[in-house]
C-alpha positions as a Markdown table, in Angstrom:
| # | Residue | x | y | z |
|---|---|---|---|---|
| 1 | Unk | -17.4 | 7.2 | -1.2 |
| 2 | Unk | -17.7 | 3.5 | -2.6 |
| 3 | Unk | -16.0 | 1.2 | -0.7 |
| 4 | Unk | -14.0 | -1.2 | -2.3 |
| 5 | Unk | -13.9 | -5.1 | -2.1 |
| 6 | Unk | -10.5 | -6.0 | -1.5 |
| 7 | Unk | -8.4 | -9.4 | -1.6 |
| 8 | Unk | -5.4 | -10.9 | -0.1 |
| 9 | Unk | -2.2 | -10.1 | -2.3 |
| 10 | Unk | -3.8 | -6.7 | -3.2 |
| 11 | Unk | -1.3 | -3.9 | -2.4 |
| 12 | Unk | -3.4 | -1.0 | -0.2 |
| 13 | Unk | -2.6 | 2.4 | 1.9 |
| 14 | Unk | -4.3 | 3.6 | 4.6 |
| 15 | Unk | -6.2 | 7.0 | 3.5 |
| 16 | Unk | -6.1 | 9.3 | 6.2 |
| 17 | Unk | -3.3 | 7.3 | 8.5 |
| 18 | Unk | -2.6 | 10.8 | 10.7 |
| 19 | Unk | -6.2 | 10.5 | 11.8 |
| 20 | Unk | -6.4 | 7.2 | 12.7 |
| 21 | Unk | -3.0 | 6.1 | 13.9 |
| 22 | Unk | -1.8 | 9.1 | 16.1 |
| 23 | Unk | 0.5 | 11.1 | 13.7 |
| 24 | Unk | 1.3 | 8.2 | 11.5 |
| 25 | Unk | 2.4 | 9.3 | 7.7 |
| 26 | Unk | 2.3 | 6.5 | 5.8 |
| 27 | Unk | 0.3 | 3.0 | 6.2 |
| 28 | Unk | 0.8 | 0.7 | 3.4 |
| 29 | Unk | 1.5 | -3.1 | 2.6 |
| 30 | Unk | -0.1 | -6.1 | 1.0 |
| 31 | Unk | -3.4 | -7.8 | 2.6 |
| 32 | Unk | -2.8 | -10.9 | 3.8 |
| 33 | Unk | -5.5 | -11.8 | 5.9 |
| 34 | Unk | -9.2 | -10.7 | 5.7 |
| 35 | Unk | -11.6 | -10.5 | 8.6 |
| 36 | Unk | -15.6 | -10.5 | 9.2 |
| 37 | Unk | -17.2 | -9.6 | 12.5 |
| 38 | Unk | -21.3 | -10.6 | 12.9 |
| 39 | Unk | -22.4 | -7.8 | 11.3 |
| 40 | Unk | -20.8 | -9.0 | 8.1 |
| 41 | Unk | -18.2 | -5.9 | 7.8 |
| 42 | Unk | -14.8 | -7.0 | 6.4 |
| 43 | Unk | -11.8 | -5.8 | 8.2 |
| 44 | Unk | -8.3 | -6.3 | 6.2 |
| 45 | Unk | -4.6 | -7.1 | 7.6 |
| 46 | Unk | -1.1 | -6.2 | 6.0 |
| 47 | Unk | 2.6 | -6.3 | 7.8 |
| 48 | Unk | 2.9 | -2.0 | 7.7 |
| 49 | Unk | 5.5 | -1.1 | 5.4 |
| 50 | Unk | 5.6 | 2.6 | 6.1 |
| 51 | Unk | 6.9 | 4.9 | 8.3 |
| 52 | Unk | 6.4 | 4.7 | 11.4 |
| 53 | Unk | 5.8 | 0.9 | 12.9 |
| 54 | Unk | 7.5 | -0.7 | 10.1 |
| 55 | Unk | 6.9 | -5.0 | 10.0 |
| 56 | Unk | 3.6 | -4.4 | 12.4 |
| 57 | Unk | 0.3 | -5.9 | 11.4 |
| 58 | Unk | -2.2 | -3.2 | 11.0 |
| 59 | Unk | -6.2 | -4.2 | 10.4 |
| 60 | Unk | -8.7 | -1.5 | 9.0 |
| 61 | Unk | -12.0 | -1.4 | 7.5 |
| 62 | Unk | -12.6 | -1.4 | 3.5 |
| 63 | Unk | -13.7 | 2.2 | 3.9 |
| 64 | Unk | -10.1 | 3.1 | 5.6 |
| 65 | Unk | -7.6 | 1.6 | 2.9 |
| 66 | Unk | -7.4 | 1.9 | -1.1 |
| 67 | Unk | -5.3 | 0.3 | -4.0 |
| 68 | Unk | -2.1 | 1.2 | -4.2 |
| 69 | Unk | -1.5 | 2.0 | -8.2 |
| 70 | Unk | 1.9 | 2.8 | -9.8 |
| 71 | Unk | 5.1 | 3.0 | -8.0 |
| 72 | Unk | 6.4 | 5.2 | -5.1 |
| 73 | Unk | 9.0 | 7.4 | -6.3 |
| 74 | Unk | 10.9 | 6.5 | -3.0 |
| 75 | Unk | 11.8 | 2.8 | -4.9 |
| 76 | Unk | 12.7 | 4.2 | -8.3 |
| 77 | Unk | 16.4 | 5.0 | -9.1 |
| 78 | Unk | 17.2 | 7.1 | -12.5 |
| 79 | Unk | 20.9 | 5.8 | -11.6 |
| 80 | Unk | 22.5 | 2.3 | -12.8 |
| 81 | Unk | 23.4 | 0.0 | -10.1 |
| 82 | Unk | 21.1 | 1.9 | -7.7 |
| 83 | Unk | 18.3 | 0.2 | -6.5 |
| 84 | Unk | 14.9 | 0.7 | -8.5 |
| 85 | Unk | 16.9 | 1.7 | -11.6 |
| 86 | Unk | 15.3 | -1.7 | -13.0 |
| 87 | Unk | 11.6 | -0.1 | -12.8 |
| 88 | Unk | 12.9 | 3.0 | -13.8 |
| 89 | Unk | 13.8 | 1.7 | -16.6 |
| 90 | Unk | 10.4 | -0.7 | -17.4 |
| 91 | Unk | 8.8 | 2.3 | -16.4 |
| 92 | Unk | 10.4 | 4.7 | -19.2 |
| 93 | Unk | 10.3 | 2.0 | -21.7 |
| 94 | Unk | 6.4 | 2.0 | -21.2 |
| 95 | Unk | 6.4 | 5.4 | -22.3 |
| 96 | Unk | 8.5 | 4.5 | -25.6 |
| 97 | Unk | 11.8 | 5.3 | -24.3 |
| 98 | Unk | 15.0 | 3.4 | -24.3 |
């Protein structure tokens, strides 16, 4: 697997968060710190933004996260006035749709 080099303000999820978090199901948020022991590995911080431990600082190694890409369904809204109707809507106009 190639590890990637990440950098604060990139949006990440943890890949296999049940296996190293005890049962967690969804680690994700936006680095804001980035770490280096002696060895010269880089460990990356983010305020969790999943389920469970919401608003907890998590750190993991470049090989335990990736980029989030795209949106999570949870924040779109095919409903006016609902909450992620907005990027609904960018979203279907990027596809040629009004």
């Amino acid at each position: 697997m190639k590890v990637e080099t990440f950098k604060i303000g990139d949006d990440v999820y943890v890949r296999e968060p049940q296996l190293l978090r005890g049962g967690a199901a969804c680690i994700v948020g936006t680095i804001t710190a980035i770490h280096q022991n002696a060895d010269g590995e880089c460990f990356y911080s983010f305020v969790n933004e999943g389920h469970p431990a919401t608003g907890k600082v998590v750190t993991f190694r470049a090989s335990e996260i990736g980029i989030r890409r795209g949106t999570p369904i949870s924040q779109l809204s095919g409903r006016p006035g609902h909450p992620g109707f907005e990027k609904w809507c960018a979203i279907a106009r990027s596809w040629g749709y009004e």
